[in-house]
C-alpha atoms as one frame of an Amber mdcrd trajectory, in Angstrom:
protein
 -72.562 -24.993   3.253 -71.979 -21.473   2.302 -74.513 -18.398   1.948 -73.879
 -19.013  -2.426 -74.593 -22.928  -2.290 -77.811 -22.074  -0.391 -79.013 -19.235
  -2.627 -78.343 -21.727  -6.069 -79.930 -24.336  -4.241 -83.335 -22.446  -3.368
 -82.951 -20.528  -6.826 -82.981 -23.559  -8.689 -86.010 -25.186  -6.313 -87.666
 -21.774  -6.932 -87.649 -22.275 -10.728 -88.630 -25.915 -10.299 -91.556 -24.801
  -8.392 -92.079 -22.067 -11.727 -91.908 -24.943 -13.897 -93.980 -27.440 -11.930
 -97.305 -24.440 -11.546 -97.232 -23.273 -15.466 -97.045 -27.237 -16.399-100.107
 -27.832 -13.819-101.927 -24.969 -15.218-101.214 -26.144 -18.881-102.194 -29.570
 -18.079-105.458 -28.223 -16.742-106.339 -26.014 -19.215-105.463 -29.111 -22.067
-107.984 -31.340 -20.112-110.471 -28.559 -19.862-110.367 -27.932 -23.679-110.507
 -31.758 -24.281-113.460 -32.099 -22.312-115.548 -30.116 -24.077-114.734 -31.912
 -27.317-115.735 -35.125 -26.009-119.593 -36.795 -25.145-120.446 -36.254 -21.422
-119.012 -39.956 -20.110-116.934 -41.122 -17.269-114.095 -40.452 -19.080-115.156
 -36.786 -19.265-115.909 -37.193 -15.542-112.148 -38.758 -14.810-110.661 -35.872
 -16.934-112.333 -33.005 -14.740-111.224 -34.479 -11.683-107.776 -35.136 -13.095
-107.821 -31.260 -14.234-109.098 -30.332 -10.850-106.478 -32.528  -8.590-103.350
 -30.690 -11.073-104.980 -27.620 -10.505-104.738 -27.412  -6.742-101.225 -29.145
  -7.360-100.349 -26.186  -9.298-101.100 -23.762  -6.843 -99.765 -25.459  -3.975
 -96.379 -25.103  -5.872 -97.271 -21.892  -6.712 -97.675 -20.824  -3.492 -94.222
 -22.467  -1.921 -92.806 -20.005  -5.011 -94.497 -17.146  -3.945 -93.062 -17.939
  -0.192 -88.977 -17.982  -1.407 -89.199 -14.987  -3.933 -87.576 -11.887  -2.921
 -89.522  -8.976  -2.254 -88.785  -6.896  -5.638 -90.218  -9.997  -7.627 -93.568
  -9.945  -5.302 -93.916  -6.506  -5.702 -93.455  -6.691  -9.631 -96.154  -8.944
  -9.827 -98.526  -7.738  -7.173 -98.171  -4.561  -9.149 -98.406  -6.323 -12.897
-101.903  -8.316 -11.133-103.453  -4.844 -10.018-102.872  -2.893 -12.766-102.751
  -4.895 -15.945-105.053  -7.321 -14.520-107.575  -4.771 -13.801-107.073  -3.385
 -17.154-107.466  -6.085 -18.854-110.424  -6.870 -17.202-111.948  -3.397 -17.777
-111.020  -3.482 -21.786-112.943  -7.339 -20.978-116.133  -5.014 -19.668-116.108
  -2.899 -22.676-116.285  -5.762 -24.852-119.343  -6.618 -22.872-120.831  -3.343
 -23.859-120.177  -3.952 -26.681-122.392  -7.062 -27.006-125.605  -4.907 -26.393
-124.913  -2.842 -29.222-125.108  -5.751 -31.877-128.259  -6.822 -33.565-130.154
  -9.408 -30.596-130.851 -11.820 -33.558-126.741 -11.450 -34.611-125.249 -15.495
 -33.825-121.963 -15.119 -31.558-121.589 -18.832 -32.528-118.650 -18.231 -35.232
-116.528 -16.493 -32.550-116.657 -19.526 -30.135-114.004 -21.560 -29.684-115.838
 -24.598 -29.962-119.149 -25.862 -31.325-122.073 -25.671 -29.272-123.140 -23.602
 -26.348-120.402 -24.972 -24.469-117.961 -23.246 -26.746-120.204 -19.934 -26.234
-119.325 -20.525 -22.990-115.759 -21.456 -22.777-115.231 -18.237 -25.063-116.595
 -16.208 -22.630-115.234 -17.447 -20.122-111.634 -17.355 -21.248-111.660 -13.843
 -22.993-111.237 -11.741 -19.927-108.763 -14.019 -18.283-106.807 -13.694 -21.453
-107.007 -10.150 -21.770-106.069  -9.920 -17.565-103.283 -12.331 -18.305-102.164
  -9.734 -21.625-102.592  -6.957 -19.286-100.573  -8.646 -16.278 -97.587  -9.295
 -18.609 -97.378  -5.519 -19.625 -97.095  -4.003 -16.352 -95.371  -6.774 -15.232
 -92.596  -6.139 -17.977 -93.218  -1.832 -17.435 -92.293  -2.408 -13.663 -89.045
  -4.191 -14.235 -88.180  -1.820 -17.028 -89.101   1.278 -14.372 -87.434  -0.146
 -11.654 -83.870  -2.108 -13.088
């Protein structure tokens, strides 16, 4: 088998790998939302454990990506994770400020995402890994644009 057959070969079980963590990771995330719409039951129980077994499945996959990239794609995102992720997180922070300038009697509840405290909480929880993930994808895209 030549050096080209080999390189298509792990290319294409590189992007299967791709494929097979973003569809874990959007499984999870749909059973996490649909948990929180639904009564506390074994159902609800079977769902989080079903979320949690795709999750780890995600990463493992994840991880056997991370292992056949090339170094110029690990550095691009090590770099995108530092600095976008970090300032995403920090805009995150000043949101928090933010929340102890507002009125203490001022409901948050038509900003959640869901009814209920659990929404509150899911909100929360989610904002600053969107904003790191929004961050990530900038420097992410600024690195290959500095560096083609």
């Amino acid at each position: 088998m030549d050096k080209t057959t080999t390189g298509q070969g792990r290319a294409a079980r590189s992007r299967n790998q791709l494929f097979l963590a973003f569809a874990g990771a959007a499984a999870g995330l749909v059973l996490a939302f649909a948990s929180l719409r639904m009564e506390t039951s074994v159902i609800t129980a079977i769902m989080a454990v079903v979320g949690f077994v795709v999750s780890v499945a995600s990463m493992q996959a994840s991880l056997r990506w991370w292992k056949e990239a090339d170094e110029a794609v690990k550095e691009a995102h090590k770099t995108g994770w530092y600095w976008g992720g970090s300032g995403g997180l920090a805009v995150a922070g000043g949101l928090l400020g933010l929340l102890f300038a507002i009125e203490p009697d001022f409901s948050l509840r038509q900003f959640a995402l869901f009814p209920g405290d659990a929404g509150l909480m899911a909100t929360g929880l989610l904002i600053p890994v969107v904003l790191a993930f929004v961050g990530y994808t900038i420097a992410w895209a600024a690195w290959w644009l500095r560096n083609r």
